[in-house]
Structures are given as structure tokens and as C-alpha cells.
N, C-alpha and C positions, 0 to 999 in steps of 0.2 A: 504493500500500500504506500511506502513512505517513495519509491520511487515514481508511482503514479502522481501523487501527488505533485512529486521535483517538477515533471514534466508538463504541468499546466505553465499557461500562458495567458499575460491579460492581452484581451480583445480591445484597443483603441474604440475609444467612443464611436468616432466618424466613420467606425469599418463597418457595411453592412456585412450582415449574418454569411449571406452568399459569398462575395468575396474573403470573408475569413475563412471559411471553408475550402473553398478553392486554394488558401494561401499553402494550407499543409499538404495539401497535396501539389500542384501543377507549381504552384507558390514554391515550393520547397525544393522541388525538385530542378525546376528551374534552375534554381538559386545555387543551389551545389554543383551543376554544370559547371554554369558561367564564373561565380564566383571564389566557391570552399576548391576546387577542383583545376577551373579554369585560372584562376589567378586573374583574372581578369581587374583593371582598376586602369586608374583615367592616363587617357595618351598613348593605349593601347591601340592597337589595329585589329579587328576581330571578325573571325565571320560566323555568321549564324547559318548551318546546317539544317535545313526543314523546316518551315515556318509554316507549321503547324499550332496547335495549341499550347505545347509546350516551347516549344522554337522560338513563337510570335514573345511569350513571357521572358522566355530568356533573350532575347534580342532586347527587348523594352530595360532590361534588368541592366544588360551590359551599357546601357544608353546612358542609365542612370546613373554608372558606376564611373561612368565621364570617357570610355571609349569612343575611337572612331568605328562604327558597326557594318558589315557587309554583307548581307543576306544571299541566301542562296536557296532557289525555289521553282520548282519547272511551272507551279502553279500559277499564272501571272494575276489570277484573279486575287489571288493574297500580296501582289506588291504595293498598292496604294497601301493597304492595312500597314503594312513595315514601314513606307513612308511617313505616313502619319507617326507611326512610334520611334520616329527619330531615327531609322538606318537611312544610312547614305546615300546606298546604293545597291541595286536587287540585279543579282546575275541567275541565268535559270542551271545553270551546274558548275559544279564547283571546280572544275579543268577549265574553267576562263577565268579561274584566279590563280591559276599555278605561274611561279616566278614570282607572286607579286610580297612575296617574305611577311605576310602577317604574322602577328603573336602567336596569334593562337587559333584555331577552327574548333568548336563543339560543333559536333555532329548529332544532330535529333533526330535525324532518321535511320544511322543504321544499317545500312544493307549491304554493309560490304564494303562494293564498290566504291560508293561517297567518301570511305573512310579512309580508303588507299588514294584517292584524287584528292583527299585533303594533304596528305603528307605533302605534295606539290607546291602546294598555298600558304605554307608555313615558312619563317624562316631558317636557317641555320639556328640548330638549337632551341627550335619554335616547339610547340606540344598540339598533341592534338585530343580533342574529351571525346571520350563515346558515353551518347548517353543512351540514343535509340538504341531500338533492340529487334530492327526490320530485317537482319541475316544475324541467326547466333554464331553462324562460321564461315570463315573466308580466311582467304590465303594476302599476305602482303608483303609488298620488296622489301626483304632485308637490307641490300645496297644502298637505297636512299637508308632507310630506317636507322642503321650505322653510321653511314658517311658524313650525316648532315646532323648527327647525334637529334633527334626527334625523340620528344617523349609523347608514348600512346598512352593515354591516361583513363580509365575505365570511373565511371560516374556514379554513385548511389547517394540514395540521402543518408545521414548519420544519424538523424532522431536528435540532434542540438538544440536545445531552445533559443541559445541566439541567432541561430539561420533563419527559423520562423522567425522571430521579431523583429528581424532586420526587413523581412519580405512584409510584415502588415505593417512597420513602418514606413516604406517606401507607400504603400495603399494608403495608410491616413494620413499621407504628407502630399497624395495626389500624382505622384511620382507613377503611379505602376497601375492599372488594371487587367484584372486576369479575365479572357473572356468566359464569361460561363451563361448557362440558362435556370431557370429555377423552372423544377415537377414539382407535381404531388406524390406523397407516398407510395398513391395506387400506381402510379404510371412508371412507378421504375420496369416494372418488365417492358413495357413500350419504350425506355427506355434504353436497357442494355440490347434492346432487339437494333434500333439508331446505331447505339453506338457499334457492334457487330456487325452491318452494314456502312460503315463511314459517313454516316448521317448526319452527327457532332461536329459542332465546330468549338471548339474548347473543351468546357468542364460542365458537366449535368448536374445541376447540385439538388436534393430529393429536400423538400421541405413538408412538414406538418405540422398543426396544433396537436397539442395536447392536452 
């Protein structure tokens, strides 16, 4: 019990219920990409891999942390969204940023491929985060991976309470929204049926009275 306890977190006044919700989860995890992981902090060069619903969050995150941010997304109908959250500039794969020596690329999508086309886009000595998890296994060049010393850095959240509070700080400073939608209780199975089909665009967040 005394551990459960450790682990609560006060809820800023100005955070609605939804986005607090959203924070421990898409919030969090974000946040350990770009930040606990990625190293990410201001005057950085950074690209965001997948801008998706966790992607779009961690893109917004690194924005906030005072990076220069570079999106990467075949989707074009998510580049105004990245625009709007402060990236720079949206390319649709990420072998049109190879040479260009960023910091650091977090990958949110994962499949492999993306992950070995990020080493490209890094510089001497650059990292790269996995955080997606769209291929569990792929093969990748040693030769770069060595030559250019690259660190491949694998992404999870820790359960830290100051990673949350940093992320619903950034939310009640106005800094960060994480997209989500609010259900009813009953409609989570209509619900996870969406999100199984790709139907989500962010975080489903299931509300009830009590």
C-alpha cells in the first residue's frame, strides 16, 4: 500500500479529467521517448518518426523542450497538425533526411525499416529511440552502426512520478495537448473494435458517473 500511495500524483487544477488521463498514458510515454531517453533539450535538431498519436505528442513535447523539430510522415493529411505544433518541417520518409546529422531521430513507428533509415539522419555519434513497436525484428548495418559510433536506444516508461508531472505541467501551462476523445463506459467495446481497425486518432479516454 505505502508504494501505491508514493505513486499518486496531484492533478493541476486547469487539467481537464481527459487530458490527465491521456497524460499517463500517450503523456508518458511520449515523454520518455523524446525526453528521459531521447535526451532531447533546447538547440537540438530532432526528428519525429510517425506522427501518429503518440508521435504528434512527442513532437509537441520536443517543441516544448526548445528543439529544432523535423517530422517525418507519409501521411500528408497529419502535416498541417505538426505544423500547427510547432515542427518545422514535415518530410514523408525519413531517407530524405539522411546526411542531414540530427541529434537524435525517435522512431514511433517501428517497422524496421524506418529504424535502419534513421541511422542515416543522425549524426556522428547521434542516437537513435525506438519507441514503436510496428516490426518486433529486423536486421540492421553494423558498418554504419560502429563506424559512426550511433547509439540505438530502446524506449519504455519507468512509472517516475516526475515524468508525469512534468507532462501535466507542460498541459496546465498550455504548452502541450494530447489529442484524445471522451466515450461512455458502455461504448468501450465500440470502442476497442475503432481502435483495432485504425479508426483513433489519438487517445479514447472511457468516462462515467458514479
Amino acid at each position: 500500500m505505502i508504494g501505491n500511495v508514493e505513486m499518486l500524483v496531484h492533478k493541476p487544477a486547469g487539467v481537464e479529467w481527459s487530458q490527465a488521463s491521456a497524460a499517463t498514458d500517450a503523456g508518458v510515454t511520449s515523454y520518455s521517448g523524446v525526453v528521459v531517453h531521447g535526451g532531447v533539450e533546447k538547440g537540438m535538431r530532432v526528428g519525429i518518426l510517425g506522427l501518429g498519436g503518440l508521435g504528434m505528442t512527442g513532437a509537441r513535447i520536443a517543441v516544448v523542450q526548445g528543439a529544432e523539430v523535423i517530422g517525418i510522415e507519409p501521411r500528408e493529411e497529419a502535416w498541417q497538425e505538426a505544423r500547427d505544433r510547432g515542427v518545422s518541417r514535415v518530410v514523408k520518409d525519413v531517407s530524405e533526411l539522411a546526411g542531414e546529422d540530427l541529434d537524435v531521430v525517435i522512431d514511433f513507428a517501428g517497422f524496421g525499416e524506418t529504424t535502419v533509415k534513421a541511422l542515416d539522419a543522425v549524426k556522428f555519434g547521434g542516437k537513435v529511440v525506438l519507441v514503436g513497436m510496428g516490426k518486433l525484428e529486423f536486421d540492421f548495418p553494423s558498418f554504419d552502426f560502429i563506424t559512426r559510433a550511433i547509439t540505438l536506444q530502446g524506449s519504455t516508461t519507468l512509472g517516475k512520478r516526475e515524468h508525469l508531472d512534468a507532462v501535466l505541467k507542460m498541459i496546465a501551462d498550455g504548452d502541450l495537448t494530447i489529442t484524445s476523445a471522451d466515450i461512455g463506459f458502455d461504448d468501450i467495446p465500440e470502442g476497442l473494435d475503432r481502435l483495432a481497425k485504425g479508426g483513433v486518432v489519438g487517445r479514447l479516454v472511457a468516462r462515467y458517473d458514479r
